[in-house]
C-alpha positions in Angstrom: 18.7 4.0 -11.3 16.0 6.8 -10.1 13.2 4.9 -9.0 9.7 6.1 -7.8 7.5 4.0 -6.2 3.7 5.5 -6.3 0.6 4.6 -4.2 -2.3 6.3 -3.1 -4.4 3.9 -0.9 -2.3 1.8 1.9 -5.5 0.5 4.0 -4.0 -3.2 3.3 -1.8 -3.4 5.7 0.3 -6.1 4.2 0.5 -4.4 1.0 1.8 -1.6 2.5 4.8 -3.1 4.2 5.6 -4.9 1.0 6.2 -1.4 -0.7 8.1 0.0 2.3 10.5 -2.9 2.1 10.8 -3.1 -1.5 12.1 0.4 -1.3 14.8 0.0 1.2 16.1 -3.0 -0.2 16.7 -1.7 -3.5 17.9 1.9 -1.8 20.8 -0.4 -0.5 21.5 -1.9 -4.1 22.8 1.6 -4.6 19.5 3.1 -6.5 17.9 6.3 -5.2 14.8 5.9 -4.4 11.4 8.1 -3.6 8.2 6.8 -2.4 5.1 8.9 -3.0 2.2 8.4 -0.6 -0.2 10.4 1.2 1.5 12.8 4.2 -1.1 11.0 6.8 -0.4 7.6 5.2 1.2 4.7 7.7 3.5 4.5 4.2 4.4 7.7 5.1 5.3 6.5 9.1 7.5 3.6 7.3 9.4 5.6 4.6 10.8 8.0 7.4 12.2 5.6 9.4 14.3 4.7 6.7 17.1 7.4 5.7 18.3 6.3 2.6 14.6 6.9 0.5 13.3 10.2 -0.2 9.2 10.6 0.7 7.3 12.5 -1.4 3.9 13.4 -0.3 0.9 13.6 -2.7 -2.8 13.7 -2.4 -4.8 11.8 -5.5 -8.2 12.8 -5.3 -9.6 11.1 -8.3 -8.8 9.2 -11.5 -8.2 12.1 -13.3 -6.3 13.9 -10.9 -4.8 16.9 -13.5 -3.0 18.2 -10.5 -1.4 15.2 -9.3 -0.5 14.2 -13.4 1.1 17.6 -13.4 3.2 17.1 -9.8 4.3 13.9 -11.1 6.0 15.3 -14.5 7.3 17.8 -12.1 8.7 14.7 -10.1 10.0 12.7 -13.2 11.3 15.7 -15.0 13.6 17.4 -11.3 14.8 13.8 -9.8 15.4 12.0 -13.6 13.3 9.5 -12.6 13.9 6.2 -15.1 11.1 4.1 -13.5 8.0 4.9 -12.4 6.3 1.7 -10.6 2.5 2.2 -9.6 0.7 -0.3 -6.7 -2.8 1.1 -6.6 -5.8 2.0 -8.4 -5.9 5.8 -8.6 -2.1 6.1 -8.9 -2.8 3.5 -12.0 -4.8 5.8 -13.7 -2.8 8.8 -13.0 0.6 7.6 -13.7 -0.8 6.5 -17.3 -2.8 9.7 -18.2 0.1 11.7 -17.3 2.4 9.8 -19.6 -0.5 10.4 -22.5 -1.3 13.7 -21.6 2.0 15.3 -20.0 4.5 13.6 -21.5 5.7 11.8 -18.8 8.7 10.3 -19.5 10.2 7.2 -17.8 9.4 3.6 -17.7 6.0 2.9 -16.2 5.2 -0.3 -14.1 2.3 -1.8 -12.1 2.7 -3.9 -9.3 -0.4 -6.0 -8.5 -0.6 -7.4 -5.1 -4.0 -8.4 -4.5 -7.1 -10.6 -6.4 -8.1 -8.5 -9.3 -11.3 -6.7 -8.4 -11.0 -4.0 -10.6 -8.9 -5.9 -13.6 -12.2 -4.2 -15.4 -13.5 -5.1 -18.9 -12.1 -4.6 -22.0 -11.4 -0.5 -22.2 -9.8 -0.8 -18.8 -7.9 -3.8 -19.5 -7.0 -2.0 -23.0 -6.2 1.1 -21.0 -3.7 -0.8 -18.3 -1.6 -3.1 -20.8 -1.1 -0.2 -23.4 -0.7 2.7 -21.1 2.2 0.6 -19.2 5.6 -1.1 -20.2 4.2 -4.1 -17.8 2.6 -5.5 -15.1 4.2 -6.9 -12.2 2.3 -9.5 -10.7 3.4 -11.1 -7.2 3.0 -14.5 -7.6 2.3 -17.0 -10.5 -1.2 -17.8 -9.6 -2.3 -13.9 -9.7 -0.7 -14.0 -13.1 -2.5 -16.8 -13.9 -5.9 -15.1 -12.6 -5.0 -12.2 -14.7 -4.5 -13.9 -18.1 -8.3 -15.6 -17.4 -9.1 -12.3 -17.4 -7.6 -11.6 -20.8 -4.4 -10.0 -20.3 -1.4 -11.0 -22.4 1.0 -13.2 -20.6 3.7 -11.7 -22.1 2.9 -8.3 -20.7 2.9 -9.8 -17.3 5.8 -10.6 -15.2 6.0 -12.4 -11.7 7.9 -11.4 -8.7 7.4 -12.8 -5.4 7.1 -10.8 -2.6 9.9 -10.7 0.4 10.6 -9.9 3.9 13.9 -8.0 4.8 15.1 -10.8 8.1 15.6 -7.9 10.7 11.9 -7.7 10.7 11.9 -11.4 12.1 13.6 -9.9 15.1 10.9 -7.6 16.1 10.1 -10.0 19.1 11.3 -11.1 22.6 10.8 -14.0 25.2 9.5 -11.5 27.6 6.8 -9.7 25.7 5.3 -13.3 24.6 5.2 -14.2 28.2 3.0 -10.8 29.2 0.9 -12.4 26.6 0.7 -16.3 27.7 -0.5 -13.9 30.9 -3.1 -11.9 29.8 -4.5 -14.2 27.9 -4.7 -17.2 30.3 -2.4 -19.4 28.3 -1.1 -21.9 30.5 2.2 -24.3 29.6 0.9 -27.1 27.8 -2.5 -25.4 26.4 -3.1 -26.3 22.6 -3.8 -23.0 20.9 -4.1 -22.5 16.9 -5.2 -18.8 15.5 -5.2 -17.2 12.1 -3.5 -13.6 12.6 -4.9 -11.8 9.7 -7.8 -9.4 9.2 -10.9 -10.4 8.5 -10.1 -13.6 5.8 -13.1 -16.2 5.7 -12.2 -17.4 8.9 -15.2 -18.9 10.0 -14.0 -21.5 8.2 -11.9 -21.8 11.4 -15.3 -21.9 13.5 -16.8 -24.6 11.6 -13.7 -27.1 11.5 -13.3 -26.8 15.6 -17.0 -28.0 15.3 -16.0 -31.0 13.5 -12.8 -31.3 14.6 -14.3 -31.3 18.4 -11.3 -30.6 20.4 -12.5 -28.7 23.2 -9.6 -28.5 24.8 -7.9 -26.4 22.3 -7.6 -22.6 22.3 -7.8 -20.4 19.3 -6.6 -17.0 19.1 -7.8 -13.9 16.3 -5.3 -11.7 15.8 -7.0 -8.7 13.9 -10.8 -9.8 14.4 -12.9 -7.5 16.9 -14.2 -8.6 19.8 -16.8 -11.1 20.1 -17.3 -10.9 15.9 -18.0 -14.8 15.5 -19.1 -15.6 19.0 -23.0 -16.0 17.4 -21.4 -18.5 14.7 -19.5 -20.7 18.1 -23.1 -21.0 19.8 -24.8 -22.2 16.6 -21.8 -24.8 16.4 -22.0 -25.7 19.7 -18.4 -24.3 20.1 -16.7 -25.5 23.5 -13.3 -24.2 22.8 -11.9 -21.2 24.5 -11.9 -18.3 21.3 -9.3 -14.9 22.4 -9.7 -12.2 20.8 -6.7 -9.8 20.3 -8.3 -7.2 18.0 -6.0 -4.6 15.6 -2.3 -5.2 16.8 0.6 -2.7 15.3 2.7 -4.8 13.3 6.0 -3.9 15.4 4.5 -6.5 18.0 2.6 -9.0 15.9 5.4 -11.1 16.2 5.0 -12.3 19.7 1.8 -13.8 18.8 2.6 -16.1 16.4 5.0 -17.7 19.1 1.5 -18.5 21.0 0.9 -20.9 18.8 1.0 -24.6 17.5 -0.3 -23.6 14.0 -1.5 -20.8 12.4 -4.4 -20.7 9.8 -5.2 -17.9 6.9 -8.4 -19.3 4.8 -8.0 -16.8 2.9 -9.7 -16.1 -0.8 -8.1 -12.9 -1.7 -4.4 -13.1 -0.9 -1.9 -12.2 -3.9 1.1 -13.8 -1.9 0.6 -13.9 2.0 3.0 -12.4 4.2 1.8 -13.5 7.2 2.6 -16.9 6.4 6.0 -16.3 5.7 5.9 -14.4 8.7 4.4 -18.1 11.2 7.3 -19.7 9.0 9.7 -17.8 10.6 8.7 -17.8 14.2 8.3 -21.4 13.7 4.3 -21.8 13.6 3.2 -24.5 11.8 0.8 -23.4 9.0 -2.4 -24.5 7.5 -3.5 -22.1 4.4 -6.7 -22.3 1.4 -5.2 -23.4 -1.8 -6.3 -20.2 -3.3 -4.5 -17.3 -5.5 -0.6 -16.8 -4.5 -0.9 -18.8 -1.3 0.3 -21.8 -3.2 3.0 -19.8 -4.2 4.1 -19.6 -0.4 3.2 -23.0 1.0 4.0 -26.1 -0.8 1.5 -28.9 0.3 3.2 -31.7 3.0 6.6 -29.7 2.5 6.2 -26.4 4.1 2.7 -26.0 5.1 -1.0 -27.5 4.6 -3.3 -26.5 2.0 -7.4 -27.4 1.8 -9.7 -26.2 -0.5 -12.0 -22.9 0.5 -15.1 -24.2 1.6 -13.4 -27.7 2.5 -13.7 -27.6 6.4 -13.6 -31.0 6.4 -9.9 -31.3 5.0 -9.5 -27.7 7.8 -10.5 -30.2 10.7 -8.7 -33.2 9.9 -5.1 -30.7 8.8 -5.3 -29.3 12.3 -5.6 -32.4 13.5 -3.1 -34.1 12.4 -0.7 -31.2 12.9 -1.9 -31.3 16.8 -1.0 -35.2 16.7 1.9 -35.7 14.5 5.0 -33.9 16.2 7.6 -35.1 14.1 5.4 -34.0 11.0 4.9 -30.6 12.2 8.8 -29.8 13.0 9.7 -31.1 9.6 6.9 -28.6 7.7 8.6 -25.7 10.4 11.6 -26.5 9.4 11.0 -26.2 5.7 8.6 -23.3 6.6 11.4 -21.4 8.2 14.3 -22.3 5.1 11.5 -20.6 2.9 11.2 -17.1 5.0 15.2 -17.0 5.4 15.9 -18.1 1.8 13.4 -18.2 -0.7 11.5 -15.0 -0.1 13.9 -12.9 1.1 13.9 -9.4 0.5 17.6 -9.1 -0.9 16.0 -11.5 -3.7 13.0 -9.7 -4.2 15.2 -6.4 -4.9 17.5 -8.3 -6.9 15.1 -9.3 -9.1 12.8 -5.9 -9.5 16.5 -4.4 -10.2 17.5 -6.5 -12.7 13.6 -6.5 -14.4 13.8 -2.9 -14.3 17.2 -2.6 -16.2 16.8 -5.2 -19.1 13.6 -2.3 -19.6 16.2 0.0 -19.7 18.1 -1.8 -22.1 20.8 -1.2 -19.5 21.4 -4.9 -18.8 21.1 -8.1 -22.1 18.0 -9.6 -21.9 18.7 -13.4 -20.9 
């Protein structure tokens, strides 16, 4: 199959590496690929270092982008493209007004990856489900979210997420040891963190409060400097709180290995790579029960799961992690058998290849 992946916008980090991996995987099924993205895009920066995908630059400037309609039949029409799979909002709207208006011809797809803040009302809703052959949603909670908000379940269509396991190797003994350094972490310290960009965790803040461990250590790995050190003081918060700031993701890695457990209390993941991500560098994790999350972390099997807003349940999870060793290594163990196995990138491929063919009719439906 010709495949083009599409996507304007890559500020969410996360979402970006999803798409960069999706397209080398199924590049090594034997399909040729092409990613479209802005030239200044960190999609862009990922795509290259990956031979076997074509890059194609393009620059949306609005909804009703004629220009970029036009340079996409152009695309479609030179490479044969069969599928054309869409993961952000202007390239929504331009991949299905230049199917209506330009005659587009190939299979078109949206991938949703996030909470639906712009699912829109009606007309938009009326606009995505007929101007597309599907949605793709990454987990069964976001397609849940997405029928509530009155799309057909039929025209929706789950696949997870997945991690290709040569990015689990993008650490090393001595790099997390400049770290334990430069930080202060001693052998022995207690240290927890939430690695994520800025994800309701002051949630994090207010369970250390209850929780009242002083003598634990807590790390922010994508949080600026100093951000929640007015919420510590009006908790009273003794605990040591390091903050890393933005960290490139070819080093994130050794940071997980700082820690006993690692927290997202997030409300707007669609899946949650950076769990998968702890799972593998055997971090314990603790995660809202919220959107795609439960997707990833099965309670008191792989991981812990509270309610947002619970930082009661928070407190008393991370302290029971902290205290229960032979609890913890069984949820790492499990944790780990999930990044390796379950959401693999191989499968992932797999299963947007096979999707895309019984589209094509080139495959029976089972």
């Amino acid at each position: 199959m010709n495949i083009l992946l599409i996507t304007h916008e890559d500020f969410l980090a996360g979402s970006t590496f999803s798409v960069s991996y999706l397209a080398g995987a199924l590049a090594a099924r034997g399909n040729q690929v092409y990613v479209a993205a802005r030239k200044d895009s960190l999609l862009h920066e990922l795509i290259t270092q990956i031979p076997a995908v074509t890059f194609l630059p393009i620059t949306i400037r609005s909804k009703f982008d004629r220009a970029a309609m036009r340079l996409l039949k152009q695309w479609v029409d030179t490479y044969q493209i069969d599928v054309v799979n869409a993961q952000s909002s202007k390239d929504r709207y331009i991949t299905i007004f230049a199917r209506m208006f330009y005659g587009v011809r190939a299979k078109l797809f949206h991938t949703r990856r996030q909470y639906p803040m712009s699912a829109g009302g009606a007309l938009q809703r009326k606009l995505y489900v007929s101007g597309t052959d599907k949605i793709i949603v990454i987990s069964h909670e976001l397609k849940r979210i997405f029928i509530q908000k009155g799309f057909p379940p039929n025209h929706l269509h789950v696949i997870h997420n997945g991690i290709p396991a040569n990015r689990y190797k993008q650490w090393s003994e001595t790099s997390v040891q400049q770290l334990r350094e430069k930080y202060g972490i001693q052998p022995g310290d207690v240290v927890i963190g939430s690695i994520a960009r800025l994800k309701r965790q002051e949630q994090i803040i207010r369970a250390l409060a209850i929780l009242n461990r002083p003598e634990v250590k807590v790390v922010f790995v994508g949080i600026e400097v100093g951000y929640f050190d007015k919420l510590c003081s009006e908790h009273g918060i003794r605990n040591e709180i390091i903050y890393a700031g933005a960290v490139k993701a070819d080093v994130v890695l050794n940071y997980y290995k700082l820690l006993t457990i690692n927290i997202l209390a997030s409300t707007m993941d669609g899946f949650g790579l950076v769990l998968l991500e702890a799972m593998a560098m055997g971090t314990a994790v603790i995660a809202t029960r919220f959107g795609g999350i439960i997707d990833v972390v099965q309670h008191d099997v792989n991981g812990l799961l509270f309610d947002d807003g619970d930082c009661q349940t928070l407190a008393r999870h991370i302290g029971t992690l902290l205290d229960d060793n032979a609890l913890r290594q069984r949820l790492i163990e499990q944790g780990y058998k999930a990044a390796f196995e379950e959401f693999s990138i191989e499968k992932t491929a797999a299963r947007y290849e096979s999707f895309f063919k019984e589209q094509l009719n080139l495959t029976p439906v089972h």
